[in-house]
Each structure stands twice: as structure tokens, then as C-alpha cells.
C-alpha positions as CSV (number, residue, x, y, z in Angstrom):
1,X,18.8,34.5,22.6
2,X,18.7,33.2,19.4
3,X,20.9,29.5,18.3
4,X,23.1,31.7,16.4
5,X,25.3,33.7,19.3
6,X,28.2,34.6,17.1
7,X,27.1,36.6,14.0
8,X,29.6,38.7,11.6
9,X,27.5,40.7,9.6
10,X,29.6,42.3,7.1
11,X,28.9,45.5,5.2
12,X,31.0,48.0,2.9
13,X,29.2,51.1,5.0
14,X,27.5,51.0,7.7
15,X,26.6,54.5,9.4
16,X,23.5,55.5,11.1
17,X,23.6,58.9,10.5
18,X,23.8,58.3,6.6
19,X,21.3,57.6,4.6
20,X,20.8,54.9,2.2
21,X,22.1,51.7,2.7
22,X,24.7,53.0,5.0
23,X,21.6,53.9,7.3
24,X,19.7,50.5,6.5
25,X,22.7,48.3,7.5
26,X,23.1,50.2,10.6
27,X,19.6,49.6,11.1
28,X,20.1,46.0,11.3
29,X,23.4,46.2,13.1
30,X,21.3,48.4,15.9
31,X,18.8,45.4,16.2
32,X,21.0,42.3,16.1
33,X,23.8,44.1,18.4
34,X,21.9,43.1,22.0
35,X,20.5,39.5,20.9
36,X,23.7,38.2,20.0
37,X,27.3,38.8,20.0
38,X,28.1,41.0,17.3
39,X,31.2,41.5,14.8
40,X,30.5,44.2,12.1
41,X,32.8,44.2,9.4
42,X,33.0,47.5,7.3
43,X,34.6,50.5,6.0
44,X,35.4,53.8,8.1
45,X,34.5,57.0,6.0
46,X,36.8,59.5,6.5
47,X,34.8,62.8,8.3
48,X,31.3,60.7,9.5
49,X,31.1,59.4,12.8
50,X,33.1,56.3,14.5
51,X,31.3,53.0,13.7
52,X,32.8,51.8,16.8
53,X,31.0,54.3,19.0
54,X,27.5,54.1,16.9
55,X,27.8,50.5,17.8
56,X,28.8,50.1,21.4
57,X,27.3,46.6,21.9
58,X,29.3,45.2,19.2
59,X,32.7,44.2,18.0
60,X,33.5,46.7,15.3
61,X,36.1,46.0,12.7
62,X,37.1,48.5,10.1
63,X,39.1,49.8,7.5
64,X,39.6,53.4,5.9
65,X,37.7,53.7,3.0
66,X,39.7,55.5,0.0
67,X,38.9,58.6,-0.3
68,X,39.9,59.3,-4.0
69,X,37.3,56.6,-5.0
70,X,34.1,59.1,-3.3
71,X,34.4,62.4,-5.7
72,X,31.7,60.7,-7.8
73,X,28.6,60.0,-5.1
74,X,26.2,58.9,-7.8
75,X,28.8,56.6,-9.6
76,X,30.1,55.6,-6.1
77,X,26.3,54.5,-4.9
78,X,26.3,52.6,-8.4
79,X,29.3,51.0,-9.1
80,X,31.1,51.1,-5.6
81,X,34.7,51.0,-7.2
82,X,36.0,50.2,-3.8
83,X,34.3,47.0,-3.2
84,X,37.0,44.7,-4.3
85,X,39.3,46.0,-1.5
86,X,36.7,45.3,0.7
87,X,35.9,42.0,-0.6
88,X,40.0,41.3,0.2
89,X,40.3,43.0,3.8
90,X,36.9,40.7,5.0
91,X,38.7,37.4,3.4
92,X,42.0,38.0,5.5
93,X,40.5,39.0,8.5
94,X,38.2,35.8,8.4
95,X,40.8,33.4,7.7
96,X,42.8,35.1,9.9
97,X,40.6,34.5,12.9
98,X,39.9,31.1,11.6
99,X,43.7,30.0,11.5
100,X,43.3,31.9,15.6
101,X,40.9,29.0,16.2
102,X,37.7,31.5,16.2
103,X,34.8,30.4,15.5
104,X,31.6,32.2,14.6
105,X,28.2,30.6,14.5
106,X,26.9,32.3,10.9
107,X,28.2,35.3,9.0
108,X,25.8,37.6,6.9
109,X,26.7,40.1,4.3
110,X,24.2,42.2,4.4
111,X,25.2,45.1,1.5
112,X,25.6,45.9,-0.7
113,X,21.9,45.7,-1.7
114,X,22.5,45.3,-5.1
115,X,22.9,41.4,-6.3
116,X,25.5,42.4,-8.8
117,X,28.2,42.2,-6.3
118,X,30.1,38.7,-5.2
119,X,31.2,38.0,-1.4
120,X,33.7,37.4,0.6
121,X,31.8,35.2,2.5
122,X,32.0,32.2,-0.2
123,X,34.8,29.5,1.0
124,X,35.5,31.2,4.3
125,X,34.4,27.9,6.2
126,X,31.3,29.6,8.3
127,X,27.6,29.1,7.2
128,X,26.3,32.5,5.4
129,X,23.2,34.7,4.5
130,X,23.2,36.8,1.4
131,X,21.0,39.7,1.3
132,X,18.0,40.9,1.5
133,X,19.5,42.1,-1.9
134,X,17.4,43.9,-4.8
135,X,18.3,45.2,-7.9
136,X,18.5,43.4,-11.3
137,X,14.5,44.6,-12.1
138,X,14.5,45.4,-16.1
139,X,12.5,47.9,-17.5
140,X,9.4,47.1,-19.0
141,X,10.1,47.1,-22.7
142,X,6.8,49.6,-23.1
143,X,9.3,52.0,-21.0
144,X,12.5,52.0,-22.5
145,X,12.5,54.7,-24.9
146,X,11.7,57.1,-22.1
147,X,14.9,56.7,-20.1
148,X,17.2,58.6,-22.4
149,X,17.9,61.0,-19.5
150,X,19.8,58.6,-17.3
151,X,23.4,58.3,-16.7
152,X,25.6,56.3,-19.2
153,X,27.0,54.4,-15.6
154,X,22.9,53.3,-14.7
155,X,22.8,51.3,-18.0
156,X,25.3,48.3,-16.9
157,X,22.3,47.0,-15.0
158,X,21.7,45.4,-18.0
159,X,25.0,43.2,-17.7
160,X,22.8,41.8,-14.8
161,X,21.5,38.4,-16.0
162,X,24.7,37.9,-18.3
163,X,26.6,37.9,-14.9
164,X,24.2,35.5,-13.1
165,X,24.6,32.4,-16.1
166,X,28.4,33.4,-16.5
167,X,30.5,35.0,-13.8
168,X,31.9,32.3,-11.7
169,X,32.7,34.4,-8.7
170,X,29.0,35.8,-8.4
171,X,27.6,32.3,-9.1
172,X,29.6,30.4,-6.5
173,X,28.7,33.1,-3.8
174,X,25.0,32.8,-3.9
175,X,25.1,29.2,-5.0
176,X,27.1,28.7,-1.4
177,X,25.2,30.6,0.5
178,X,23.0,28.9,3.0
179,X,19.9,31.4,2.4
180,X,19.7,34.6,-0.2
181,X,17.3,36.5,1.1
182,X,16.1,38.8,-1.6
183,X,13.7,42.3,-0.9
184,X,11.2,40.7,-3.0
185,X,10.0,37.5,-4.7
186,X,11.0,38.8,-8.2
187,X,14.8,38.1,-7.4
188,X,14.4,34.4,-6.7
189,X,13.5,34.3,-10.8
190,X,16.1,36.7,-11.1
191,X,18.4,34.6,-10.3
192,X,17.0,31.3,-11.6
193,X,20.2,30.3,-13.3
194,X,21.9,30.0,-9.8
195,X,21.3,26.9,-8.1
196,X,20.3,28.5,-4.7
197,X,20.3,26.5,-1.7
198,X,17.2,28.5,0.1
199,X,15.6,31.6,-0.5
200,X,13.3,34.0,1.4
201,X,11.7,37.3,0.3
202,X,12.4,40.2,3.2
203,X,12.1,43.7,2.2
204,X,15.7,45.6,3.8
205,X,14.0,48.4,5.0
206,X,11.8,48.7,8.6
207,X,9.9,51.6,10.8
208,X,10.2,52.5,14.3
209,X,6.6,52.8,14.5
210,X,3.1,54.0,13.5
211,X,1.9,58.2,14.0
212,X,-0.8,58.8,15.8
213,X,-4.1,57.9,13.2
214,X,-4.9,60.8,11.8
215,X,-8.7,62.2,11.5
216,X,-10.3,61.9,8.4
217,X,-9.7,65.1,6.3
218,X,-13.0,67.3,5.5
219,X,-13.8,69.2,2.5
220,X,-13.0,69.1,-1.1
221,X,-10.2,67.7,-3.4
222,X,-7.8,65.2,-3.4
223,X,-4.1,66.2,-2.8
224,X,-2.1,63.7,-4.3
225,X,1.8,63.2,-3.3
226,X,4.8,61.8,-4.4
227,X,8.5,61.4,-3.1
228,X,11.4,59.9,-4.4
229,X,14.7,60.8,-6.7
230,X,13.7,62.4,-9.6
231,X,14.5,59.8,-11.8
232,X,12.4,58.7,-15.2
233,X,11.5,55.3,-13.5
234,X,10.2,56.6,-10.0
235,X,7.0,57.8,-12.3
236,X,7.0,61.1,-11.6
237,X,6.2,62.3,-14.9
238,X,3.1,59.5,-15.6
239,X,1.9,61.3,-12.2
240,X,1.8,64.8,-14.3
241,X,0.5,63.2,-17.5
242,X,-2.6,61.6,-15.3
243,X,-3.2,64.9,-14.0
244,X,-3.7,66.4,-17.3
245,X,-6.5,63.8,-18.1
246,X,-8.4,65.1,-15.0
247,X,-9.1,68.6,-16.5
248,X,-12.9,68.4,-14.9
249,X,-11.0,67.7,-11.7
250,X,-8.8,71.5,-10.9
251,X,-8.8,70.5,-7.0
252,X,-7.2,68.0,-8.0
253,X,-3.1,68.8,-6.8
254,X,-0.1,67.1,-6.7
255,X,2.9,67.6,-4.3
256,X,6.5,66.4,-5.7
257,X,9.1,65.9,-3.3
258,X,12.5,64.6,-4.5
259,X,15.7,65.9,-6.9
260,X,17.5,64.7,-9.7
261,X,17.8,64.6,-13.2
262,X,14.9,64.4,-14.7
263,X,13.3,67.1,-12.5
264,X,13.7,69.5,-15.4
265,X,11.9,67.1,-17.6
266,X,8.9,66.7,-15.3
267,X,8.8,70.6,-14.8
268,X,8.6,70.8,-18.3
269,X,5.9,68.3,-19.0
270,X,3.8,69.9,-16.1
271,X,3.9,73.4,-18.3
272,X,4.0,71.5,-21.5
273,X,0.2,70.3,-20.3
274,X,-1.4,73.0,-18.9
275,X,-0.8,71.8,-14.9
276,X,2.1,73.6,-13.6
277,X,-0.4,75.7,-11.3
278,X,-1.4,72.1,-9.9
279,X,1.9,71.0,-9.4
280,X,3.7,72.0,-6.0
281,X,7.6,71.1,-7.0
282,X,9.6,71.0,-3.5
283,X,12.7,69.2,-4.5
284,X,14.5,67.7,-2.0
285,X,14.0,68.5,1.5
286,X,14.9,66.5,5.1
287,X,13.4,63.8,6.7
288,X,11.2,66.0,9.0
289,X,9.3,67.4,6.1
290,X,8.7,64.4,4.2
291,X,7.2,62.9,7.0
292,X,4.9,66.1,7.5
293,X,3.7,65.9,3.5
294,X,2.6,62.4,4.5
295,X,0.4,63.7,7.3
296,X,-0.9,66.6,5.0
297,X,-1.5,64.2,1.4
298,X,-4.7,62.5,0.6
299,X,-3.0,60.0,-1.9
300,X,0.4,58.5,-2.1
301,X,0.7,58.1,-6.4
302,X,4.2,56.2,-6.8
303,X,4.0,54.3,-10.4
304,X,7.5,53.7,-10.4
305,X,8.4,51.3,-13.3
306,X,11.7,49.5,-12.3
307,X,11.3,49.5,-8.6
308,X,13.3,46.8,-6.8
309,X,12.0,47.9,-3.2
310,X,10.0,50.9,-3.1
311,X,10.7,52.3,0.9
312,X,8.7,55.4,0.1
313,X,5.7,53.2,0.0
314,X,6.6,52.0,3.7
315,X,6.8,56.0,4.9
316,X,3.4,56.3,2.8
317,X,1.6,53.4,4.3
318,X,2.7,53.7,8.1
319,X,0.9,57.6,7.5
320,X,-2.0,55.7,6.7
321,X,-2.1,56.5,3.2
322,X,-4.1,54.8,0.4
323,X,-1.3,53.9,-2.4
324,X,-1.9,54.1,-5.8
325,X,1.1,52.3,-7.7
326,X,2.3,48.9,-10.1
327,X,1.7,45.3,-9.9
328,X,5.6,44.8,-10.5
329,X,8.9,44.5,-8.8
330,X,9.0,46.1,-5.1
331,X,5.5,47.6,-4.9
332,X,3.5,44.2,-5.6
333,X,5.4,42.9,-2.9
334,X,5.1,45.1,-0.1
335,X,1.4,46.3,-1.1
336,X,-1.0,44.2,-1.2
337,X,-4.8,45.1,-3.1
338,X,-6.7,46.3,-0.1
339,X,-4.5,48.9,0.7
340,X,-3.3,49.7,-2.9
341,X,-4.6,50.7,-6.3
342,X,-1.7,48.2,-7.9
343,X,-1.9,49.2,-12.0
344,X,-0.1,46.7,-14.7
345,X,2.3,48.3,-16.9
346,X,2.6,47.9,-20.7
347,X,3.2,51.5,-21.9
348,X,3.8,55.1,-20.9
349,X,0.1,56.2,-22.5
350,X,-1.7,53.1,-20.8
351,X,-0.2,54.2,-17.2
352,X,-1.3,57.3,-17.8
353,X,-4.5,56.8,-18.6
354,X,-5.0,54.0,-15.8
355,X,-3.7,56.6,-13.0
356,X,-5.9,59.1,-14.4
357,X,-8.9,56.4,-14.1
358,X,-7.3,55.3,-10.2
359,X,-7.1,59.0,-9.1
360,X,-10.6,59.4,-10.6
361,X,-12.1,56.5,-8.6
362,X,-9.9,57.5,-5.2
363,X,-11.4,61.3,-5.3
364,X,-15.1,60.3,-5.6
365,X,-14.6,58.0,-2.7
366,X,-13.4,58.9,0.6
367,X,-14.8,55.9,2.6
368,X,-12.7,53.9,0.3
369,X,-9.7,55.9,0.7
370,X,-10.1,55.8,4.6
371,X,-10.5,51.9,4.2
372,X,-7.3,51.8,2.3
373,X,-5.6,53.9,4.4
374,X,-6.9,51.8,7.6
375,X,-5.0,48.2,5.9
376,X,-1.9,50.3,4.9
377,X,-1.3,50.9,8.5
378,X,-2.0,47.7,9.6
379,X,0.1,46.0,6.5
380,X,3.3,47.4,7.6
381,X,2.8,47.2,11.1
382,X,2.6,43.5,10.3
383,X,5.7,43.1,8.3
384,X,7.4,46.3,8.7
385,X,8.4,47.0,12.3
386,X,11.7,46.4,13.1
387,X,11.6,44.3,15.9
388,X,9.5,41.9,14.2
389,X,11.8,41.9,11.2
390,X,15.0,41.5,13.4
391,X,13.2,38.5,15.4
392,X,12.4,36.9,11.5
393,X,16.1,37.2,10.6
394,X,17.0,35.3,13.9
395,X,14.5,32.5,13.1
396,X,16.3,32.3,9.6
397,X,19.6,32.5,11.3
398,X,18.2,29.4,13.8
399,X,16.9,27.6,10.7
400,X,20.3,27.9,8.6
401,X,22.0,26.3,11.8
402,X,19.5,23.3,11.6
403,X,20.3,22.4,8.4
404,X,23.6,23.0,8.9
405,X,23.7,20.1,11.8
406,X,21.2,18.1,9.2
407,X,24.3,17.4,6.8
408,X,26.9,17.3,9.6
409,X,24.8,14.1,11.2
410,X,24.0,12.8,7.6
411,X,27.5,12.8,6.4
412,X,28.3,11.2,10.2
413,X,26.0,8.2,8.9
């Protein structure tokens, strides 16, 4: 068992048979519940399933979650409106049990995964881990002029870096945190004008395990596949664009899996450029079918521009896919070049063009592609299982504790 025995890990929703970060944080919750003893702070959804009987080997602690504030998912997801309530019920509660004489070895706020959000935990009188949280990636300026399809809400990611050099109650929580752990090293310069005690990269996200290996597909073509919310910056429509630029190519296909606003757009640019009949569009379907288009695809093209984690890629590589996708945010952290085609990003045209070139070079060799998809499968069984990354957060947990004793015995002398 790990030094830290009593662990609050605190999360607005935790719920394993969400998805999201619901799902993620439950995730986590699963894995920490029988190495120490756990107290899970959260909300209780009205309609899904008890947190209290998800998690049977843990304390569970809730609250209702309003209901009035849940009529907008997207804007919910985004801006969670009922986060300051949260942020008040996990205060009282922890000062509560402090002024009981409890005492808890570390707390860690796990979500939300977005750094734009202050917590509770700042003050409370227990050492604390932030994270792993994402967001706060801009858009390359190349890109901007493409995202006029997005929601008026997604645009106050750009208050971002104004909050991180101004807001005092988001500074002081990650400046007194004992470790921010953020889902990629891009957030440690993110937050640069924070004066961060420790910091560690970790993406959030973790598999169960690898599929069987799969045989080496015969015959000709390359089937190309992407998944993800049909959003401008998932890359979706650069995908289509490449594919026009292989016109000596037709067995050349792509499968699209995902929904959202800018479906409409893509479907249009695939007819637009003469691919439609190469483009499969299968919006959005379960979990059980995404995982069967992995088995099925050749390539895994994701050139998502503003990509803060990127957990397709994970599903992609533990298939034993080859990856074609950026050097930036996420995907240059959790690929690495010998399993991924990793492309730099300066405009729309030049992405296009250098996925057209990566697809190229991918269909005329398949002992490449097999090679690729070989270190993919090993990458994330590395880093990505989720034992392994529960026994890393206890070894973070154990090293927060040292320190913590390290200024208790140097303010003794």
C-alpha cells in the first residue's frame, strides 16, 4: 500500500457508465479504491446510477447536482455553471471534518480536466494534487480563420492565459498545490506565469488492455480512418482535402466516425472535391463499433490542430495502428516518431498537402506500416495501461508526502 492511505479525490462527476470525464474520473476512482482508503467527493446526477454503489470500496460523498443547470449538454461540458456550488459543498465538508479532528493523508481534484477552473482544495490544510488537467492549447494562428463554425461559448478559451497572470483564485490553487499534473508537457508553459511547486506530465486517460495482434491485411489499398467529434479542429476536413490530392490513388478510402457541427461542412467539402464516393460518413455510433473500425482500418489520420489530449490516438494505437497526425499539443506527447507520421502545422493548405505526401508514403509501404503499428502497441502498453498509471500516481502521491515531511523537519530546525 502506498504512504498515502487516506486519499479524497474530489470530482464534480464521477460515473462509470458516462462517458467523458465523468467515465475517466471513475476510472481512477475504480483503481485507487482497493490501494488505499478512499473518499470521493462529487455530484449525484439525477436519473444515472448511485455513485455510492459503482464505488463499493470507497467512502462516497455526494450532492445533487441541479438539474436546471444540464438542459444545455454542450454549454454544460464547457462552462459547467454548477462548479461554484461544488467548489462550496467540498470547502464545508473538508473543514468540517477537519474541525471533527479527521485527518486525510493527501487530497486530489481530479476534474474538471480543464485548467480554467479554481479548487477547493487551496487553504483546506491537506497536501493536494491538481490534474492531470488539459485544455488552454490555442489555435495555430495559420488555423483561425477556419473555425467560424464553432459555438460563440467555445471561444472564452481564449480568456485562458488572461486568467492564469490575473485571477487570484486560479493562481493561488495551482500555485498551492503540491504537484499539477498536467495531460501533456505543453501545460507546464501554459501555465508559466504560475509559480508551480512541481509538475508532471500524465495523460488522464488509460486502456484495460491490448486485442489480440491482428494479421497483416492482404491486398490492395489503404483504408484510412478517423474518429472523433466533428469539430473544425479534430482535422476531419484536412483528412478530405489530402484525399483529393491522391487522385492517382482511388483505393485509397477514408472512414469518418464522429458527429457534430461541422459534419455538414466536411460532407460538403468531400462533394465539393470530387471524393464523396471515397468517403464512408458513419456519424456517431457506440463504443463496440469504434473499436471494430480500428480492427478493420489500415491508417489512423487524426491531424487535429488544437488537441489538448487526443484519447482517440490511445484506441488507435492499442489496435496496432500506424498514426498519422501533428507535432503539437496532445498528439506529440503521447506519439512518439516510430509509431507516428507527426506533421508541423502552419496552415490549412500546408496540412493538406503534407497528409497527402504521409498517406502517399504509408500506402506504398506496408512493412513500414506493420513496423509502426508494431511500436504503437507497445507505446501504450508502456504508458497507457491502467494499472501502471494508477501505481505512477501512487509514487507521486508517496513523493508529495516526502516533501511534505522535508519542510515539516526543516521548519523543526
Amino acid at each position: 500500500m502506498s504512504g498515502a492511505r487516506r486519499v479524497v479525490l474530489v470530482a464534480p462527476n464521477i460515473d462509470i457508465s458516462d462517458v467523458g470525464e465523468a467515465h475517466v474520473a471513475a476510472r481512477w476512482a475504480e483503481g485507487l479504491a482497493p490501494r488505499v482508503e478512499l473518499t470521493v467527493l462529487a455530484f449525484q446526477r439525477a436519473g444515472r446510477p448511485r455513485l455510492a454503489d459503482q464505488l463499493r470500496g470507497a467512502e462516497v460523498v455526494t450532492w445533487p447536482e441541479p438539474a436546471v443547470l444540464l438542459r444545455a449538454e454542450r454549454l454544460n461540458a464547457m462552462l459547467k455553471p454548477g462548479y461554484p456550488l461544488f467548489l462550496r459543498h467540498v470547502r464545508r465538508w473538508m473543514r468540517g471534518q477537519a474541525a471533527r479532528g479527521r485527518v486525510f493523508d493527501i487530497a486530489h481534484q481530479i476534474m474538471p480536466l480543464a485548467a480554467r477552473y479554481p479548487s477547493p482544495l487551496y487553504g483546506v490544510g491537506v497536501p493536494y494534487v491538481l490534474g492531470p488537467v488539459g485544455g488552454t492549447l490555442p489555435t495555430p494562428p495559420g488555423f483561425v480563420g477556419e473555425l467560424g463554425s464553432a459555438p460563440w461559448f467555445t471561444r472564452l478559451r481564449g480568456l485562458d492565459a488572461w486568467r492564469f497572470r490575473h485571477d487570484p483564485w486560479l493562481r493561488r490553487s495551482y500555485a498551492g498545490a503540491d504537484l499539477v499534473l498536467g495531460v501533456a508537457p505543453y501545460i507546464r508553459a501554459a501555465l508559466a506565469d504560475i509559480p508551480i511547486q512541481r509538475f508532471e506530465a500524465m495523460l488522464e486517460l488509460g486502456i484495460d488492455g491490448l486485442p489480440p495482434e491482428r494479421p497483416a491485411r492482404e491486398g490492395p489499398g489503404l483504408r484510412l480512418l478517423h474518429v472523433g467529434r466533428a469539430v473544425r479542429t479534430k482535422g476531419l476536413r484536412d483528412v478530405i482535402r489530402a484525399l483529393a490530392q491522391l487522385s492517382d490513388l482511388p483505393d485509397v478510402t477514408l472512414t469518418a466516425i464522429g458527429d457534430g457541427e461541422d459534419l455538414p461542412h466536411a460532407r460538403a467539402e468531400a462533394v465539393a472535391l470530387g471524393v464523396a464516393d471515397r468517403v464512408t460518413f458513419r456519424g456517431r455510433q457506440p463504443k463496440e463499433v469504434v473499436m471494430e473500425a480500428y480492427a478493420e482500418a489500415d491508417v489512423f489520420a487524426f491531424p487535429s490542430f488544437r488537441e489538448p489530449t487526443g484519447g482517440v490516438l490511445y484506441e488507435a494505437m492499442q489496435a496496432g495502428l500506424p498514426v498519422i497526425t501533428v507535432d503539437y499539443g496532445g498528439p506529440a506527447f503521447i506519439t512518439d516518431d516510430a509509431c507516428a507520421i507527426r506533421l508541423q502545422l502552419s496552415t490549412p493548405e500546408a496540412l493538406a498537402r503534407d497528409l497527402a505526401a504521409a498517406i502517399r508514403t504509408l500506402y506504398h509501404d506496408p512493412e513500414r506500416r506493420s513496423a509502426m503499428g508494431q511500436a504503437a502497441r507497445t507505446r501504450v502498453a508502456v504508458e497507457g495501461l491502467w494499472p501502471r498509471k494508477i501505481d505512477r500516481l501512487l509514487r507521486h502521491y508517496d513523493e508529495v508526502l516526502r516533501q511534505e515531511q522535508d519542510k515539516k523537519r526543516q521548519g523543526d530546525d
